[in-house]
Each structure stands twice: as C-alpha cells, then as structure tokens.
C-alpha positions in Angstrom: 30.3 -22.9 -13.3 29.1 -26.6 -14.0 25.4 -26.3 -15.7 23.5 -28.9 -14.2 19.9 -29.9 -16.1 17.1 -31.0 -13.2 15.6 -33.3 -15.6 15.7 -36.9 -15.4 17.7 -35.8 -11.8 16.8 -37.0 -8.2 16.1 -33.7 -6.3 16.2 -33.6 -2.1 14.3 -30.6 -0.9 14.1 -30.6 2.9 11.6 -28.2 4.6 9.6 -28.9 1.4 6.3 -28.2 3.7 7.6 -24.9 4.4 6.8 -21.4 2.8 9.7 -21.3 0.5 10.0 -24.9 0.1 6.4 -26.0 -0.9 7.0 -22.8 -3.8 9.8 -24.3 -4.8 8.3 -27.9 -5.0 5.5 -26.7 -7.0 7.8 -24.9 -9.7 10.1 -28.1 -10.2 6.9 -30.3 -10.2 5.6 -27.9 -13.1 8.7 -27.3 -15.0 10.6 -30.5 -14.5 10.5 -34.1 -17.0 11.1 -37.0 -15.2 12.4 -35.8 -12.1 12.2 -37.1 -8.6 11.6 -34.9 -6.1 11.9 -36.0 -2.1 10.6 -33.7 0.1 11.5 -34.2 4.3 9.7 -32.0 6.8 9.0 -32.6 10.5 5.9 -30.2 10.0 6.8 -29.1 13.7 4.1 -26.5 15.3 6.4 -23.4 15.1 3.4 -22.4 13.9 0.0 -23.6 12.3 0.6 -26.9 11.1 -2.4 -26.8 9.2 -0.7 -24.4 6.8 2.1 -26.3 6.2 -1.0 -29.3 5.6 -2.2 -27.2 3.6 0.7 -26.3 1.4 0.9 -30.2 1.1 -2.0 -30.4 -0.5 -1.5 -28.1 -3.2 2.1 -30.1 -4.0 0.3 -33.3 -3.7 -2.7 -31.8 -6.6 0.4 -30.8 -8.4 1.9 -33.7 -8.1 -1.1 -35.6 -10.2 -0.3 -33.8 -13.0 3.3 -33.5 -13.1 5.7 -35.0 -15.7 8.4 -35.5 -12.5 7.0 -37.9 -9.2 6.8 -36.2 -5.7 7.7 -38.4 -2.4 7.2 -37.1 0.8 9.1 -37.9 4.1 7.8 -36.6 7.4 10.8 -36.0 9.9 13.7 -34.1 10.8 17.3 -33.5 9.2 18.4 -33.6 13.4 17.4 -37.4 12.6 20.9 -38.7 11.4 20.2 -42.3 10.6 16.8 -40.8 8.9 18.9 -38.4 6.6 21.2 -40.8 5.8 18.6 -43.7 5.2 17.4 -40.8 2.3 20.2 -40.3 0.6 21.4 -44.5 0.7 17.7 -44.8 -0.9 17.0 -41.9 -3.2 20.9 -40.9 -3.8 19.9 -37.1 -4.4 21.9 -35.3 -7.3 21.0 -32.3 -6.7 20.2 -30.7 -2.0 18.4 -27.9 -1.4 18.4 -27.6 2.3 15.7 -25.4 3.3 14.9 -27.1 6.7 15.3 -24.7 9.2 13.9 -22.8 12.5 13.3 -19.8 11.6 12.8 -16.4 13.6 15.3 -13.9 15.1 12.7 -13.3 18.0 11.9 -16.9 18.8 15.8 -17.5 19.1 15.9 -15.3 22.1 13.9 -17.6 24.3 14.1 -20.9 22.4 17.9 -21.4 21.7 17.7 -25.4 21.6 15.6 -25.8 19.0 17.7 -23.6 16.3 20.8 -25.6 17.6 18.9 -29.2 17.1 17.6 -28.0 13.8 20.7 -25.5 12.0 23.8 -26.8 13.3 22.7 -30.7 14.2 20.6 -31.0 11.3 22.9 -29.3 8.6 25.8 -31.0 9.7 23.9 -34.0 9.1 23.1 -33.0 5.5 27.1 -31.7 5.1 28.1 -35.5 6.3 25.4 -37.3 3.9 26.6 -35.2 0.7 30.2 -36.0 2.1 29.5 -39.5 1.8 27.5 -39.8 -0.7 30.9 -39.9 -3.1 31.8 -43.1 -1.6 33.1 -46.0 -3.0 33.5 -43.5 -5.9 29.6 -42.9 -6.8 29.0 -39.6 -9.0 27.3 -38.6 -5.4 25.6 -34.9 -4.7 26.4 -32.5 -7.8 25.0 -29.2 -6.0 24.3 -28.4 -2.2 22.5 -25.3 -2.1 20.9 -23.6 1.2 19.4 -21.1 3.1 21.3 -18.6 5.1 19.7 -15.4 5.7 19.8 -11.5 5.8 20.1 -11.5 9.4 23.8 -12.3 9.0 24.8 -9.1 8.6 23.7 -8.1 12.0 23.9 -4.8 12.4 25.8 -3.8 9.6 25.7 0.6 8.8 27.3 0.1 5.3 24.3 -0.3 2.6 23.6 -2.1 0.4 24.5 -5.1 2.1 27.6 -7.4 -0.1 28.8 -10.8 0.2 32.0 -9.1 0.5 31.0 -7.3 4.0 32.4 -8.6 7.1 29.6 -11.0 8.8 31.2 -11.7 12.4 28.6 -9.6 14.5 25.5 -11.4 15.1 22.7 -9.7 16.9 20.9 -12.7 17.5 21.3 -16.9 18.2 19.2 -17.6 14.2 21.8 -15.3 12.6 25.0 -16.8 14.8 23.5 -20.4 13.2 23.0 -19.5 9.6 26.5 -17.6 9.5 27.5 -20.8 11.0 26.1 -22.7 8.2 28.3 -21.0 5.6 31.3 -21.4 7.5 30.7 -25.4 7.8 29.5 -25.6 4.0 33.3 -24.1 3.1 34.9 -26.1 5.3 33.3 -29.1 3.3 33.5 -27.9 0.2 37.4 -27.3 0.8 37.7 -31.0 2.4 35.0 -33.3 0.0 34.7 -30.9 -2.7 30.8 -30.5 -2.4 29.7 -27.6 -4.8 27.3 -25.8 -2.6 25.9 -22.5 -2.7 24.5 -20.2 0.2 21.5 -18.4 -0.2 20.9 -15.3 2.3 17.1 -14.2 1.8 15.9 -11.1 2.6 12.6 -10.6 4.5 10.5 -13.7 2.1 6.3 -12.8 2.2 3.6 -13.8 -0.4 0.1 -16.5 0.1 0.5 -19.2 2.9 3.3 -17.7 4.0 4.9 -17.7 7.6 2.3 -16.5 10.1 5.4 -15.1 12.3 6.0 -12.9 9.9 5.5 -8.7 10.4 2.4 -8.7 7.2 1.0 -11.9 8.0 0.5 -11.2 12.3 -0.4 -7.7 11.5 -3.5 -8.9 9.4 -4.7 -11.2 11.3 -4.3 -8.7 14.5 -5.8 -6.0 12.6 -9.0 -8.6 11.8 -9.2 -9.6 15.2 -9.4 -5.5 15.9 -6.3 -5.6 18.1 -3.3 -3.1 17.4 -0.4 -3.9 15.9 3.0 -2.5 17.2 5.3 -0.9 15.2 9.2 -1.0 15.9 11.8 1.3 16.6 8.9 3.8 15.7 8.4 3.0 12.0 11.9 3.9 11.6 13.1 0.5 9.9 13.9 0.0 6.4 13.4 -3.9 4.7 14.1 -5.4 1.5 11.0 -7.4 1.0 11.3 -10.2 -1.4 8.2 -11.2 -3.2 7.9 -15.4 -3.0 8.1 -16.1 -6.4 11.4 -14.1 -6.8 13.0 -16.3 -4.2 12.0 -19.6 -5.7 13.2 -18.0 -9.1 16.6 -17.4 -7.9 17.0 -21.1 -6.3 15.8 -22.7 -9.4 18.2 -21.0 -11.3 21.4 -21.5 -9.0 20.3 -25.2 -8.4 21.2 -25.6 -11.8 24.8 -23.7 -11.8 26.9 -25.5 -9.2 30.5 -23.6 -8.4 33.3 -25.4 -10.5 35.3 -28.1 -9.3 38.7 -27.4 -9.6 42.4 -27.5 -7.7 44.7 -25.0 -6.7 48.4 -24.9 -7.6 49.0 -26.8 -4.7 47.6 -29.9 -6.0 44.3 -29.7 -3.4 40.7 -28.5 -4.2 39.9 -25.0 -4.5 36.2 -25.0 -2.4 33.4 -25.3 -4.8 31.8 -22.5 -2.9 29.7 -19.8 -3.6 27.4 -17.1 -1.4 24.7 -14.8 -2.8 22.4 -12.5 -1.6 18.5 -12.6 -2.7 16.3 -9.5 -2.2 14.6 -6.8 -3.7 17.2 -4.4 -3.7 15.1 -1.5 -2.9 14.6 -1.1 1.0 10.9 0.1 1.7 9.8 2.1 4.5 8.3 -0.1 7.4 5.1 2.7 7.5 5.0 3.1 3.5 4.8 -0.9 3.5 2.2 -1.3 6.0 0.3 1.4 4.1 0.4 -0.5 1.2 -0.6 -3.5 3.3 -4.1 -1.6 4.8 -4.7 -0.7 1.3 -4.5 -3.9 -0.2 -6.6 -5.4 2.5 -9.5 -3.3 2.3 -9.2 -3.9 -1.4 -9.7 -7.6 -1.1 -12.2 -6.9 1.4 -10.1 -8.6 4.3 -11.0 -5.5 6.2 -14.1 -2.6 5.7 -13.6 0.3 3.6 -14.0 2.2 6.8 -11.5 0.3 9.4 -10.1 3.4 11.2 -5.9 1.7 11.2 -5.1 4.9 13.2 -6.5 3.3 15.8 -5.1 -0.1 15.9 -1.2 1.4 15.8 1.1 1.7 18.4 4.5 3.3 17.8 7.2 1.0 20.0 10.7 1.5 20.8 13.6 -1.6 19.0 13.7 -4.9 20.3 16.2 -7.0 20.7 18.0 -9.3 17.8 16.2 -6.9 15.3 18.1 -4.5 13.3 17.4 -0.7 11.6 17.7 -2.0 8.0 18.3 -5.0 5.4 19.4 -3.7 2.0 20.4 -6.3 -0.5 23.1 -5.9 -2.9 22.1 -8.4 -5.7 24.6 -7.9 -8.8 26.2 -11.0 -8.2 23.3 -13.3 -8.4 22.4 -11.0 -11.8 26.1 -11.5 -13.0 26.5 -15.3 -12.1 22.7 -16.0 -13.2 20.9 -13.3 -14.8 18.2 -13.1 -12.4 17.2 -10.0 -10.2 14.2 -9.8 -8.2 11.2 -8.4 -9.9 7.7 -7.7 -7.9 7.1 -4.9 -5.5 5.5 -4.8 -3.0 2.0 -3.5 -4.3 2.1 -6.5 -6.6 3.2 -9.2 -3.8 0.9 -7.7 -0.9 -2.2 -7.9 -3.4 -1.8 -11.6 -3.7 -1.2 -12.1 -0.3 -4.2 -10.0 0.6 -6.5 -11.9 -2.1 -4.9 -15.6 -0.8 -6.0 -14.1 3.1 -9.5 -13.6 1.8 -9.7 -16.8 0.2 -8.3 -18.6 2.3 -9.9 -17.4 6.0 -13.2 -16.7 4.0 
C-alpha cells in the first residue's frame, strides 16, 4: 500500500454539498495543513436544496478557520469539458468521487438521471484521472469512490464480503454502482490509476438525506401522518453512523493500492474494494424504536405521541432487499478502522440536529 499524506496535497471531492461529502469536507478542512480542497456539486433538487445550502455554509464557516483553502465549483461530473477544465486547473492528487444519484426507489421511475450522473459522470472522472498522467505529470495518486450496499442485491449468505458474487442487481442504482467498480478495474488495469471502491451501508446522522427511512419517518411522524413500514418490520440494516463513514474515507484516501506489474511485464490493477458498515444488522422495529425514543427525548415529538397510531405494517417493494450485513475485516486489516457508534448514539444527534434545526 503507498501511504499518501493529505497535507500540502490538492484534494477533488465531488458531491462535496452532499451528506457524506460536506462531512468529509469539514474533517479534511479541520485536520489538514495547507491543503486544497475543490469541491464540485450540481446541488440538483433530488431533494431540499436548502440543505445542501446549508451544509455549505457550515464548510464555508469552516473554511475561515482552516489551515487548508476550500474552492467550490457548482456543476456536474456529466459536464465533460467542466471536469476536465478541473483537473487542467487544480491538477487533484488525491479523487474522491462522491457525486452521485442516489436512491434504489427513485431509480425505478427515474432511470436517466442515475445513467447521466453514475455511468456519464464517473466515466468522465475515470478519463480525467486517465489523463491527468500525460505528458508524464505525477497526475492523480488515489481515486477513491462510492459504490454501495445495494450491490449485493439480494444476496442470502451474511455477512456480506467483497469476495461474494455481485452480478444480481435488484434495482437500476445498484446495476450503476456495480458498474462503477467494474470500469474503475478496467482503468486501473489499463492507466494504472490506484483507486479504491467504497460500498456504504445504509449512511444516517444531522443534515442528512431526507429520502432516507429515519429522516422521512420524522418528519411524517411531526406532520402526524403514518409512516409505512416494509415487508412488515421484517428487514434487517447495517446502519452506519456518519462520522464512521467519513472516518473510513479519510483513512483509505490516504493508502492508495500499490503500483506494481505482473510477471508478464503489464500492470497488476491498483485496485481495491471494501465494505463500510456497522457490522451489526439492527432490527427495522428495534431501530425505529430507538428513533421514537430519541425524538421525544429531544422534544421533536410530545412525551405522549401515541406511534401506535401512526404505523402501518406494508408488504416489500420493489428494488429493496430483506437484509444488508456488512462484513468489515478487511477495511480493519488494510486500515485499522471499524465502525464505532450505534445506533442510540447516532439517532440522538440526529434527533437533537432535527430539533435545532426545524425549531
């Protein structure tokens, strides 16, 4: 593995006003000397743009303070001359490619966009790391980027490994991101790009993605509507605290897979997947009774919210699965790092960030 130190280095994250990419922003603004960090983000409506604005704001605060500088580029990685007028500019050391439409549900009816932005927009990234070794330049030292748990479709053998076979897809998102890995090899094998695949597993914590299960439920259960539950409670995630994500990117951006050839003469791909989750599946009900807790707690909702009420048990739908289990050693092995916070921790921030932010 070739250590790479972010300081002093020129640092591309794109999706930087998303939920995982504004985290990770923040971190490498606080613990960083003399870096330059580009963020690029089309801020699309997906959903609320004012979060992402928001999230913004806190980087730009950051920002003031910071020992490293902080440029931000609205637009999209679809944009090819705008992703390679970044890199001719800024010429990035170090990629993380978080740009990205998320959502297995949104897939079903919106296919075009997840085309535009995962496959369009990452092979654009791919090409400008490809050529950002021209004319001999020292050029990108680490690609790293999101794929996702959904990969594994509908796997039954748990916990999920890297090692599992990943050819089923249940849904168009996790068709894109397994297509992701299987470009990144190809150019890691061609260019010899170091690059590392991320899959995440089920990402929630403050300003997070509105789409997602603990976020929607809140805000339904504050607007006293009822929240459906699927496949009858019977699902099983591996929710991953925030923080713990962003902790595991920092610490792979700064071990890129060695660079070396084969025996016949021709690069062996720097190329490297791992998964990131909690490692300990919780119980969709257990989860969202942690959640109701939590939320009267912060006084989100009244001591005396009757939640009974406000549930309805609903059959599977489709592109979902029964159950995301991660299987972590490797990222412990490679980098030392296992997720941490449970979910009593992570849904207590979220909670507290709800009430403070929605007043």
């Amino acid at each position: 593995m070739e250590s790479i130190v972010l300081n002093d280095k020129t640092i591309l994250v794109t999706g930087a006003a998303g939920f995982i990419g504004a985290n990770l922003v923040l971190r490498l603004l606080s613990e960083t000397n003399g870096a330059k960090i580009i963020g690029v983000d089309n801020c699309n409506d997906y959903y609320d743009p004012t979060l992402k604005d928001y999230r913004l704001q806190l980087i730009d605060e950051a920002a003031k303070t910071s020992r490293s500088s902080w440029t931000f580029i609205r637009g999209s990685i679809a944009d090819k001359a705008l992703i390679d007028r970044v890199f001719t500019e800024y010429k990035p050391n170090v990629v993380v490619n978080l740009a990205a439409q998320a959502g297995v549900r949104y897939s079903i009816d919106h296919p075009d966009v997840y085309i535009e932005s995962n496959i369009i927009g990452f092979y654009n990234i791919l090409e400008a790391c490809r050529h950002s070794y021209d004319g001999g330049a020292k050029g990108v030292e680490h690609l790293v980027y999101a794929s996702s748990s959904s990969v594994y479709g509908g796997n039954k053998k748990v916990p999920f490994s890297t090692n599992d076979k990943v050819d089923n897809p249940v849904s168009l998102y996790a068709a894109t991101k397994k297509s992701n890995e299987l470009l990144a090899h190809a150019y890691s094998k061609l260019y010899n790009i170091p690059s590392t695949g991320l899959r995440f597993f089920t990402v929630y914590g403050p300003a997070g993605r509105p789409d997602m299960f603990y976020y929607s439920a809140t805000q339904k259960l504050v607007r006293g509507e009822t929240i459906q539950i699927f496949n009858y409670g019977d699902m099983k995630r591996d929710f991953t605290y925030v923080d713990d994500i962003v902790e595991g990117v920092l610490r792979v951006m700064q071990g890129a897979p060695e660079r070396k050839n084969g025996e016949d003469g021709l690069p062996v791909p720097p190329y490297a997947v791992y998964n990131i989750g909690g490692g300990q599946p919780e119980n969709l009900l257990d989860y969202i009774t942690t959640l109701q807790e939590e939320l009267v707690r912060a006084g989100v909702l009244p001591g005396d919210y009757d939640f009974e009420v406000h549930k309805k048990l609903v059959p599977m739908q489709p592109g979902d699965v029964p159950v995301t289990y991660a299987d972590s050693d490797a990222l412990e092995w490679d980098y030392g790092f296992r997720p941490q916070i449970g979910i009593r921790e992570g849904l207590r921030k979220f909670a507290e960030w709800y009430k403070e932010y929605y007043g």
